[in-house]
C-alpha positions as CSV (number, residue, x, y, z in Angstrom):
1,X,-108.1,-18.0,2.6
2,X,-108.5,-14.8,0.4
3,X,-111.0,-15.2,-1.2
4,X,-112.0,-11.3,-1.1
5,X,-110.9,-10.2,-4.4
6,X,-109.8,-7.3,-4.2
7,X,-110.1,-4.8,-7.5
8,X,-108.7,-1.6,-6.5
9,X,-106.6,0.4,-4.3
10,X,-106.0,4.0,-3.4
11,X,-104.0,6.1,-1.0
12,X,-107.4,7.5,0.2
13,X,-109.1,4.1,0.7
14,X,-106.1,3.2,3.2
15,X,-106.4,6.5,5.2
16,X,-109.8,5.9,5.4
17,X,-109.8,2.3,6.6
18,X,-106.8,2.3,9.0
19,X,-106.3,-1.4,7.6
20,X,-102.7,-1.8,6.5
21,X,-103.3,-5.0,4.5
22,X,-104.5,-2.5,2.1
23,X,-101.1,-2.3,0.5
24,X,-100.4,-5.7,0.7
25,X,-96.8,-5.5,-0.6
26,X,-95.7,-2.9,2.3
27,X,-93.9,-0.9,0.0
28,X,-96.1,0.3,-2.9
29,X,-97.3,3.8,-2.6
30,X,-100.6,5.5,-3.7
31,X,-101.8,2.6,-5.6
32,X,-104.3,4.1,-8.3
33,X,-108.1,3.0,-8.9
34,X,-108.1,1.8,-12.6
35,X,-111.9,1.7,-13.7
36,X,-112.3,-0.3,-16.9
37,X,-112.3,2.0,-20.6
38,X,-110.9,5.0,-18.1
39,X,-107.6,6.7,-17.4
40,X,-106.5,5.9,-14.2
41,X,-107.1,8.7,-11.3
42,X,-104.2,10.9,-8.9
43,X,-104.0,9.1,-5.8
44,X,-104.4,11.0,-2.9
45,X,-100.7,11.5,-0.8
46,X,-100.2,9.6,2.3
47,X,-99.1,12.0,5.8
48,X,-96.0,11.8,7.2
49,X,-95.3,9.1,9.9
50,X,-98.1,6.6,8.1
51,X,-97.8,2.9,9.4
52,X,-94.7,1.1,7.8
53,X,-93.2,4.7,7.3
54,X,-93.4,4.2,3.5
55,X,-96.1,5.7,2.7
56,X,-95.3,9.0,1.1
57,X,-96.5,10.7,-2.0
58,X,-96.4,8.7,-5.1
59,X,-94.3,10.8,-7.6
60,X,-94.3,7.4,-9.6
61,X,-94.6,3.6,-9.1
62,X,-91.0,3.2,-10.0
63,X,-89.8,5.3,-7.3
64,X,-91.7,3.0,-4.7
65,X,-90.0,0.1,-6.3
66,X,-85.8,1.3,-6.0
67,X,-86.5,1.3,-2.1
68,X,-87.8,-1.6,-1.9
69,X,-84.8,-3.5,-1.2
70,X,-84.1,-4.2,2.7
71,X,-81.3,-6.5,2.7
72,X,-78.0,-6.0,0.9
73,X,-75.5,-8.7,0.0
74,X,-73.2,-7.1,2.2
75,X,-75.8,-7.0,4.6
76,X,-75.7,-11.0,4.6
77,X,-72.3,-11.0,4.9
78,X,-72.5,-8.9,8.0
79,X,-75.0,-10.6,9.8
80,X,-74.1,-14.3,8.6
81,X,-71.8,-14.7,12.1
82,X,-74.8,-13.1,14.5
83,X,-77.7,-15.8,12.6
84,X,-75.3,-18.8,12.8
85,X,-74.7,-18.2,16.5
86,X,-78.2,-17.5,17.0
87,X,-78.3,-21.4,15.6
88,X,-76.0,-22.6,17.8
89,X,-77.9,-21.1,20.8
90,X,-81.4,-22.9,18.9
91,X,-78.9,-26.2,18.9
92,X,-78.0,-26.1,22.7
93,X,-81.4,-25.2,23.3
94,X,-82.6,-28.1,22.2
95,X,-80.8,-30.3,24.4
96,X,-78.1,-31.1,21.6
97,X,-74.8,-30.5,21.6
98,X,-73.1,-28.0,18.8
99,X,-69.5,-29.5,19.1
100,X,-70.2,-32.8,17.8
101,X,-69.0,-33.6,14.5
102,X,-72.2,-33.9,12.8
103,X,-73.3,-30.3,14.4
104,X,-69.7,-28.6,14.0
105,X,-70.9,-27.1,10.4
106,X,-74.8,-27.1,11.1
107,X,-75.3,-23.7,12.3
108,X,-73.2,-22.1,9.2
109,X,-74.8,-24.1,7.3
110,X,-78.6,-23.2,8.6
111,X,-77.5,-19.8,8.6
112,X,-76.9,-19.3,5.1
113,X,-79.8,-21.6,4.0
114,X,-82.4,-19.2,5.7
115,X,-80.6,-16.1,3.9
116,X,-81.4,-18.2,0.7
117,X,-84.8,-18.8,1.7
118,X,-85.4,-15.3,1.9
119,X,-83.4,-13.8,-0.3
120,X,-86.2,-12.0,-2.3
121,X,-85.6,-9.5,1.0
122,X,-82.5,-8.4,-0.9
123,X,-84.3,-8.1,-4.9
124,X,-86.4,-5.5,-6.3
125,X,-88.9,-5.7,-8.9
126,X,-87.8,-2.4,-10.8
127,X,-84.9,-4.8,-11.5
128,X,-86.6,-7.5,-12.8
129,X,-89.1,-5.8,-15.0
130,X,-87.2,-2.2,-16.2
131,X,-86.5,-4.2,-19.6
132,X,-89.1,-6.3,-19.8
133,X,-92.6,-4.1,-20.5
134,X,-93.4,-3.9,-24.1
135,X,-95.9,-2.5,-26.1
136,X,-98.3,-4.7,-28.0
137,X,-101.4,-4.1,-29.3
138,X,-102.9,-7.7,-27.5
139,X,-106.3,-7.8,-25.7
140,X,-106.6,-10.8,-25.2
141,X,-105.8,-12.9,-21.8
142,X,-102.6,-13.7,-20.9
143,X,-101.6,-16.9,-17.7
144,X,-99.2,-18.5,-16.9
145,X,-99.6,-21.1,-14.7
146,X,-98.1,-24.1,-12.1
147,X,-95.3,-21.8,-11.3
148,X,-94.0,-23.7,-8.5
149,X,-93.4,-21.5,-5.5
150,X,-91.6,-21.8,-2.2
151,X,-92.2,-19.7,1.1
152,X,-91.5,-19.5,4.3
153,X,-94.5,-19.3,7.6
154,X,-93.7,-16.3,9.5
155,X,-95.3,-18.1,12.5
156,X,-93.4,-21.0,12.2
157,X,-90.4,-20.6,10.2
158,X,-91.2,-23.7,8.1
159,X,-91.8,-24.0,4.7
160,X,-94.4,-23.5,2.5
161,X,-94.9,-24.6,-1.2
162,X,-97.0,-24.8,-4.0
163,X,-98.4,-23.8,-7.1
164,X,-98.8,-20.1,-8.4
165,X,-101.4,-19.2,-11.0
166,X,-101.5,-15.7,-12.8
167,X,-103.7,-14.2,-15.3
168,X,-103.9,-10.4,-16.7
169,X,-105.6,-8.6,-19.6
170,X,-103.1,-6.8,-21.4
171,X,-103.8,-2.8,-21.8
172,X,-101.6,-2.1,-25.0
173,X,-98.0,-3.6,-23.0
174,X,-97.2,-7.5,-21.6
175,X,-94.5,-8.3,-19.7
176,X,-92.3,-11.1,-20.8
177,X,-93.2,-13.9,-19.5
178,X,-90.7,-15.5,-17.4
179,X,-90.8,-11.8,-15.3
180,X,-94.2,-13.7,-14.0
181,X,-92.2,-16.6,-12.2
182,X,-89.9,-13.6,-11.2
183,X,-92.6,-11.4,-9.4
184,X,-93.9,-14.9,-7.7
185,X,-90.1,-15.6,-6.3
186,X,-89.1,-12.3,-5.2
187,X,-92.2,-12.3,-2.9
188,X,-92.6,-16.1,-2.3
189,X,-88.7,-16.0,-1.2
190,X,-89.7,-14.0,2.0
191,X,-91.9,-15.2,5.2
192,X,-95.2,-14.7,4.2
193,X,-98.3,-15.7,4.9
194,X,-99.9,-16.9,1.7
195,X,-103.5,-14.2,1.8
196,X,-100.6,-11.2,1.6
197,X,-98.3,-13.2,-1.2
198,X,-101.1,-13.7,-3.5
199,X,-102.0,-10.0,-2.7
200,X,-98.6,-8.8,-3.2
201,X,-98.0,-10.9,-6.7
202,X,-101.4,-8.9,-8.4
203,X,-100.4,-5.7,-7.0
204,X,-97.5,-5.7,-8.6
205,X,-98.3,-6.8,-12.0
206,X,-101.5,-3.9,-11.8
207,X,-98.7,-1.2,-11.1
208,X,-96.2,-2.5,-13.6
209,X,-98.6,-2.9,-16.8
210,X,-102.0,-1.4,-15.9
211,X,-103.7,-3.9,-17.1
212,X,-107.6,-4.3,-17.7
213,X,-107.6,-7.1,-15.2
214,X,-105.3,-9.4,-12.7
215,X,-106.1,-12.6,-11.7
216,X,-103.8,-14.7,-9.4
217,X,-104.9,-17.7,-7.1
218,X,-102.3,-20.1,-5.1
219,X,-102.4,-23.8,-4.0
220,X,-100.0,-24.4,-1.6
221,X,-99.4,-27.0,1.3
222,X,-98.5,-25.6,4.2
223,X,-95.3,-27.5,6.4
224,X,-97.2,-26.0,9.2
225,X,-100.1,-27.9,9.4
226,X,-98.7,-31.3,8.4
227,X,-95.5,-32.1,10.8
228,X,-96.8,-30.0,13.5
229,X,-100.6,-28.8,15.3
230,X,-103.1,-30.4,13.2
231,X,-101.2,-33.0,11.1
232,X,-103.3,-32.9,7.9
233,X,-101.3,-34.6,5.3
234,X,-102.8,-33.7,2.3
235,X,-104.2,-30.6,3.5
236,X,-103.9,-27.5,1.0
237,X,-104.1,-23.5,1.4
238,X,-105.9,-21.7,-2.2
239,X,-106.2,-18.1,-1.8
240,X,-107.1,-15.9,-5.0
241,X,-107.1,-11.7,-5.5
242,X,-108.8,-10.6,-8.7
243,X,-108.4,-7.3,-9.6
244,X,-110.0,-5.0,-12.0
245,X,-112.0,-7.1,-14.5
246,X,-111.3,-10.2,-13.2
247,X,-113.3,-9.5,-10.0
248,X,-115.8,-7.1,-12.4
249,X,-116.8,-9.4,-14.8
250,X,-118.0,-12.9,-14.2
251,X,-117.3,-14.6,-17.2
252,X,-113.7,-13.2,-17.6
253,X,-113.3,-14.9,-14.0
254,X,-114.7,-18.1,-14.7
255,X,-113.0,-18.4,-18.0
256,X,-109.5,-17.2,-15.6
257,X,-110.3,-20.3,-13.2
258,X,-111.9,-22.7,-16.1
259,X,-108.1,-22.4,-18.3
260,X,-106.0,-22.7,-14.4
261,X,-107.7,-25.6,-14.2
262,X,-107.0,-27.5,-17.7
């Protein structure tokens, strides 16, 4: 579980720590320290040939967010024949036999479900919020919450599911609302582990608004560790990242958790 709240992230601090989970969402560069009441600060540029090879200067955050894409439609298209056979290899493997009738459609049908399932590979968040950040003189907090959520293990290839809870403190712009549960499915709609998703989710939202504050925790049951390992039935995963305020200030935390909880 994350419970380490993180509250800020710069280029520097990942040079310094070597620790790649410091940009959780692989893909956002120079993330900028944001102290509460200040401006936020330049972010130190990344070397060439940095781990994930993405981490270049940060002209701006939208630049980070047009390459964020890796898979194209066309790119589905493409490989659709290579995943099905891969399917049929996984069906023969298993002692089954891919020319029976009720096997005859399974691995094109696999195939494309697991595109689906991971389709936020092939979104980017520039698209999703390039029309949706307004400016509004609010200060007070702002959740959603119970956005349901649906991931894949990357250990397992099984599913994942649960409940996503976000919070922020606006800094003169919001985002509408619904963008939320669009964030939460572009990165849910990947394999994940659920420490980096909840990561990813408040990083984003921190370099789209700048907000005082992000708060995000997740509930979720893991597939994982109910039909397979342990087999704890009513076993469930909560990891939370507060950032800026949220992990500053007590009593904007607990009143974060205490409204999640209503």
């Amino acid at each position: 579980m994350d419970h380490s709240k993180q509250t800020q992230y710069t280029s520097k601090e990942k040079t310094d720590s070597g620790d790649s989970s410091s940009v959780p969402n692989g893909h956002f560069d120079g993330l900028v320290k944001r102290p509460v009441g200040g401006s936020a600060r330049t972010p130190t540029p990344q070397p060439p040939g940095a781990e994930c090879g993405s981490h270049r200067p940060a002209s701006s955050m939208m630049e980070s967010w047009r390459e964020e894409r890796t898979r194209s439609v066309e790119d589905n298209e493409m490989s659709l024949p290579s995943l099905a056979a891969a399917y049929t290899t996984i069906l023969r493997g298993l002692g089954e036999d891919p020319q029976r009738q009720g096997l005859l459609k399974t691995p094109w049908r696999a195939a494309t479900a697991m595109q689906f399932f991971t389709k936020g590979y092939q979104e980017k968040i520039i698209d999703v919020l390039n029309d949706a950040i307004f400016d509004e003189d609010h200060d007070e907090m702002v959740i959603v919450k119970d956005i349901d959520m649906f991931s894949m293990c990357e250990h397992h290839l099984v599913p994942i599911f649960g409940r996503v809870h976000i919070g922020y403190l606006p800094n003169k712009r919001v985002l509408g609302l619904s963008k939320l549960a669009r964030i939460v499915e572009i990165y849910s709609r990947r394999l994940q582990v659920q420490e980096r998703l909840t990561k990813q989710i408040a990083v984003a939202i921190t370099e789209a608004l700048q907000p005082t504050g992000v708060g995000v925790v997740i509930e979720a049951t893991h597939m994982c560790m109910v039909m397979r390992g342990v087999q704890k039935m009513n076993s469930k995963t909560v990891t939370s990242t507060m950032l800026g305020v949220f992990r500053e200030d007590p009593k904007t935390r607990d009143e974060f958790l205490t409204l999640i909880r209503s």
